[in-house]
C-alpha positions, -999 to +999 in steps of 0.1 A: +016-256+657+036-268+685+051-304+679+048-330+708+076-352+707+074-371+735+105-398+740+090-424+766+061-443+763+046-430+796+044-400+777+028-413+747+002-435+767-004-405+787-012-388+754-037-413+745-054-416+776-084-406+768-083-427+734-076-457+751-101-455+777-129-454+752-120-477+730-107-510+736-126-533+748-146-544+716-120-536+688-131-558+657-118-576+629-132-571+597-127-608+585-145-617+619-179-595+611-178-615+576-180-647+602-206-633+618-224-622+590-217-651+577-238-674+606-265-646+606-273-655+566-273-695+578-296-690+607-321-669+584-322-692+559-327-717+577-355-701+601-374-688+565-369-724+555-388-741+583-417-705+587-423-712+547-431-749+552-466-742+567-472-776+558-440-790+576-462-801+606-481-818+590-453-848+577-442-855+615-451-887+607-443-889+581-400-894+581-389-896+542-409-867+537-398-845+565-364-856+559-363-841+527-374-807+540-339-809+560-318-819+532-332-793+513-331-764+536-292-776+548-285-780+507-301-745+498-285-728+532-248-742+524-256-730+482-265-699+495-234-692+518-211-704+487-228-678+462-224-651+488-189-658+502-182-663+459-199-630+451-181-610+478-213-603+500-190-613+534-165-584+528-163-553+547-168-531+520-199-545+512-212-542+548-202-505+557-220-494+526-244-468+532-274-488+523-265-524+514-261-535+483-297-546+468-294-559+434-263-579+445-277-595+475-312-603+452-289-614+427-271-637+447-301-654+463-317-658+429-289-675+418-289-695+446-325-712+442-318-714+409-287-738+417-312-755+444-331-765+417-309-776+387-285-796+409-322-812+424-329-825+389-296-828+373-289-855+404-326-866+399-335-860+435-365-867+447-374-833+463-388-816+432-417-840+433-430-839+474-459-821+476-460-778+476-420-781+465-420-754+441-440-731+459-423-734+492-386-730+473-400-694+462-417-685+494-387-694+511-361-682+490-382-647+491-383-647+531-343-652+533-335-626+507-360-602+527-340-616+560-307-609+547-312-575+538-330-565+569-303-583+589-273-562+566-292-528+574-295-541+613-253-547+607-246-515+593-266-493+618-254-511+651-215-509+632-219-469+628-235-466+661-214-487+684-185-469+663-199-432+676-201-438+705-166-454+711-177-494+718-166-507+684-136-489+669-100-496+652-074-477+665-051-467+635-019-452+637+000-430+612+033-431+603+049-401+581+049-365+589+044-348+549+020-344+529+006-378+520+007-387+560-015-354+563-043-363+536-043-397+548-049-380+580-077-357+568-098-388+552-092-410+582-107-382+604-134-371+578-162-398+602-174-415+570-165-449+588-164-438+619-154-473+634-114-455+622-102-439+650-067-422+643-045-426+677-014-414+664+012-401+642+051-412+639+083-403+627+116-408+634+129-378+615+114-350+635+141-326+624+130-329+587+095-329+595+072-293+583+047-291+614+030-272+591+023-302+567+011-325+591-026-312+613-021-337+637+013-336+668+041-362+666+031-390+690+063-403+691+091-425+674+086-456+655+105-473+685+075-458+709+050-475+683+061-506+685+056-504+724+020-491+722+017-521+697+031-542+722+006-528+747-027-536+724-036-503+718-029-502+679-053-524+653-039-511+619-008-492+609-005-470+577+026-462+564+021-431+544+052-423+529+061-412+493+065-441+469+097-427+457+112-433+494+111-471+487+141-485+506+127-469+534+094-481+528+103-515+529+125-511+558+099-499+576+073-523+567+102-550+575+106-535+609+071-541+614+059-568+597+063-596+630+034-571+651-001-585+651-015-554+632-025-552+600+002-528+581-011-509+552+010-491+527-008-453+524-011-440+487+012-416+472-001-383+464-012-390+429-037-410+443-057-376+456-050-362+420-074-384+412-105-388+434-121-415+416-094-438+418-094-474+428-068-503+433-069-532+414-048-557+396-036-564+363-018-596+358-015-601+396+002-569+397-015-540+417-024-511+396-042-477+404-071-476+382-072-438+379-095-434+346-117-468+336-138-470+305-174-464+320-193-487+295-178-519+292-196-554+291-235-555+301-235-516+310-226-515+271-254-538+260-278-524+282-277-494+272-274-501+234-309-519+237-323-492+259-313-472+233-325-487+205-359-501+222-371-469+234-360-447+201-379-469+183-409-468+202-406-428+208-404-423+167-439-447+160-456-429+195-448-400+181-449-404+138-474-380+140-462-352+161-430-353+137-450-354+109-465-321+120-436-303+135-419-308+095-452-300+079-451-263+100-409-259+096-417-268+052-445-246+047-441-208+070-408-203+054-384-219+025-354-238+030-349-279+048-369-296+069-341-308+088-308-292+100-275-313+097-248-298+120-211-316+127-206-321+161-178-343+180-193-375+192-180-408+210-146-408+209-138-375+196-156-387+162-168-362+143-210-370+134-238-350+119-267-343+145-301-341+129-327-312+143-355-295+123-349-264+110-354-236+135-337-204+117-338-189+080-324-202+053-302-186+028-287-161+056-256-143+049-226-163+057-213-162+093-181-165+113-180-195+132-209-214+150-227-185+166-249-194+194-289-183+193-294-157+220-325-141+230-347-121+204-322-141+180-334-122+144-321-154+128-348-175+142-386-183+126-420-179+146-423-213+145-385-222+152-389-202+185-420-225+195-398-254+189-366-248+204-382-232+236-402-270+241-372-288+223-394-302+196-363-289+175-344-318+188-371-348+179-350-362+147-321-370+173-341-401+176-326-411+145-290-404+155-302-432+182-313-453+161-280-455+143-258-452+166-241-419+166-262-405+198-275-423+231-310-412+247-290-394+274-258-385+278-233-355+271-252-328+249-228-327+218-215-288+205-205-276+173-167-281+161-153-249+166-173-249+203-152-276+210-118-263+199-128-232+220-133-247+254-113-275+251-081-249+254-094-234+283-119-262+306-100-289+320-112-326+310-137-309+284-130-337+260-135-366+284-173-361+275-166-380+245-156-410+262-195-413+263-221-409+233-237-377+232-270-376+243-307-357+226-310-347+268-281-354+298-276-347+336-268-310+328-300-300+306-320-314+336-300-296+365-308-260+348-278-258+327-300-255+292-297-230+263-266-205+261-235-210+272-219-177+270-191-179+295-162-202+298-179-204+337-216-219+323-197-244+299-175-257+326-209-258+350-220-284+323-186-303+320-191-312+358-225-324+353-213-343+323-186-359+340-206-367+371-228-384+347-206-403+331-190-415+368-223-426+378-241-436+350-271-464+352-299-471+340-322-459+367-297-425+365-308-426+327-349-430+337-347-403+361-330-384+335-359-388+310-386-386+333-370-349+346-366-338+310-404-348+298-417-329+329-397-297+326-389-290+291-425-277+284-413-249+312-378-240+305-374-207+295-333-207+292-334-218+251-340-198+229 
């Protein structure tokens, strides 16, 4: 690649021409959309509030009661706005998601009438008590939740089409010319917020610059920056130099700080290392959150009782079909009923899973944990019948119910499994920083039975692991709903 290192600013305008001519005349703020969002909540409520009151008419003449329609709707409207602006529901991130945030913005609105109301009778005003009070509250309440979340899918589509077609955009420049300037590059130009428009890329040290490294041409100097800042053509600024290069960071970021732009400081390259990774703050101090703890809090407690409710249910529902399955293992050949197994669970803690017994008993002693294969010898009529619908797998329910195993999660693997591909698949044991589970995201996605190849065991690693990054509870029901519907078909256990 050729590098452009233009040394006037005619000759970096000139560059951006056709940047500039598309662009500038609605560049936006994201602190000023959460303004506007902010009114567009306030005149929603505030229209639901008065639509709801189909009885508002009526009390024209009637002034303390129509009054207290007002005070309410201003009281709820300014409640509302607080629990939003509180709950984050004005920032950017939460606007350009994808599809807005649902539970959140339900959330906050609940919360909201529910403050309406306890500060209506911790205050002991009157409004409780005028006629159709309740019921109007919920009607209304429900019309501006419904409002808002049209109004943030209206936002998001007009924000991603305005951005396409060049009327709404931020015009960022790029300073750096290595590697982290050139990933920085990559995301920036990757369209998934389009509204990013990349202008630019500077360095002063040309000479020391790889053109190979960097997909985008110099634009300039630093000292040509300033002038195109000068000239309104630049909204944000990213600095993407290596952390280790500090003094020159915050010379740089010195230089610059007296520009109307906002001047972010790109990430290092151990940021990409990590894909997952967010910023946040410990103490005050910002921190890279590269690895968190994916059940912490109410995720913890909610799946514990989803968990414990439903494992409880499933062994009464299904007392009998147990009962059967050991009656059929006892009697067509001698040994156990059940099958006790070490595995590695949470943690890396070792556990016994619980299965009925699916092969002879008294076989001669074996090296290892081998796995069943097809036409396994080893296996009885009736354990074939069992593994092949997973019936095998029913007295996991009582791992569940004492805590060793979740409903879905990981499928745990014998000891010496573990040791094996753990040496050779990378982040293999960060499946145990979840419970294993009697079905996961793997079993469900095809990945079911043998696992003969280091390839198929690191298939099901990255479905684990996907799992564990995305984990909810709907994520959970889909999860169990896939499993009942196709586990009577599966023909990959054996």
């Amino acid at each position: 690649m050729t590098v452009d290192t233009p040394q006037t600013i005619d000759q970096v305008t000139h560059a951006w021409s056709g940047a500039a001519s598309e662009r500038r005349g609605t560049a936006f703020s994201s602190k000023k959309l959460g303004q506007w969002l902010m009114a567009s909540d306030i005149a929603v409520a505030i229209l639901a509030g008065g639509a709801s009151a189909h009885d508002l008419l009526s009390y024209i003449g009637h002034t303390e009661l129509l009054s207290m329609y007002f005070v309410a709707i201003a009281g709820g409207t300014a409640i509302l706005v607080l629990v939003f602006k509180m709950m984050g529901l004005y920032d950017f991130s939460h606007v350009s998601q994808t599809t807005p945030p649902l539970r959140r913005l339900i959330l906050a609105t609940a919360i909201s009438m529910f403050a309406l109301t306890a500060i209506s009778f911790g205050l002991r005003l009157d409004f409780m008590d005028f006629p159709y009070a309740r019921t109007w509250l919920g009607v209304w309440f429900s019309l501006t939740g419904v409002g808002i979340i049209v109004a943030r899918v209206a936002v998001r589509t007009a924000i991603v089409s305005m951005s396409r077609s060049g009327r709404l955009r931020r015009n960022v420049a790029i300073i750096g010319g290595g590697q982290q300037a050139a990933r920085i590059y990559e995301a920036l130009a990757g369209q998934s917020e389009p509204w990013n428009h990349v202008v630019g890329v500077f360095d002063d040290r040309a000479e020391r610059r790889n053109p190979d490294a960097m997909p985008h041409p110099r634009s300039g100097s630093i000292r040509n920056l300033i002038e195109c800042v000068r000239m309104n053509m630049v909204d944000d600024i990213v600095v993407a130099l290596p952390w280790s290069a500090n003094s020159r960071l915050i010379e740089l970021v010195t230089l610059l700080d007296d520009l109307p732009v906002d001047i972010h400081l790109g990430s290092d390259l151990a940021y990409f290392a990590f894909p997952s990774s967010n910023v946040g703050s410990l103490s005050g101090v910002a921190v890279l959150d590269v690895v968190q703890n994916p059940l912490t809090g109410w995720r913890a407690i909610l799946k514990s009782i989803e968990d414990k409710v439903v494992s409880s249910v499933a062994l009464v529902v299904l007392s009998p079909l147990l009962l059967a399955v050991a009656m059929a293992v006892r009697f067509t050949s001698p040994g156990p009923i059940l099958f006790r197994q070490s595995r590695y669970g949470f943690n890396n803690q070792i556990f016994h899973v619980l299965k009925f017994r699916s092969m002879y008993h008294n076989r001669p002693p074996e090296t290892g944990t081998p796995q069943a294969t097809k036409n396994d010898p080893r296996i009885t009529p009736v354990g074939r019948f069992i593994r092949r619908t997973s019936l095998d797998e029913l007295p996991q329910l009582f791992n569940v119910l004492e805590g060793t195993m979740s409903l879905v999660g990981p499928r745990p693997h014998a000891v010496d499994h573990n040791e094996l591909y753990g040496g050779v698949i990378e982040s293999y044991f960060a499946r145990h920083r979840m419970k294993p589970g009697i079905t996961g995201w793997a079993q469900v996605n095809g990945l079911r039975g043998e696992t003969d190849t280091p390839e198929k065991m690191q298939a099901r690693v990255k479905f684990d692991l996907e799992y564990i990054a995305k984990w909810s509870l709907w994520l959970d029901l889909k999860i169990i709903l896939k499993t009942a519907m196709i586990v009577l078909f599966q023909k990959s256990a054996y």
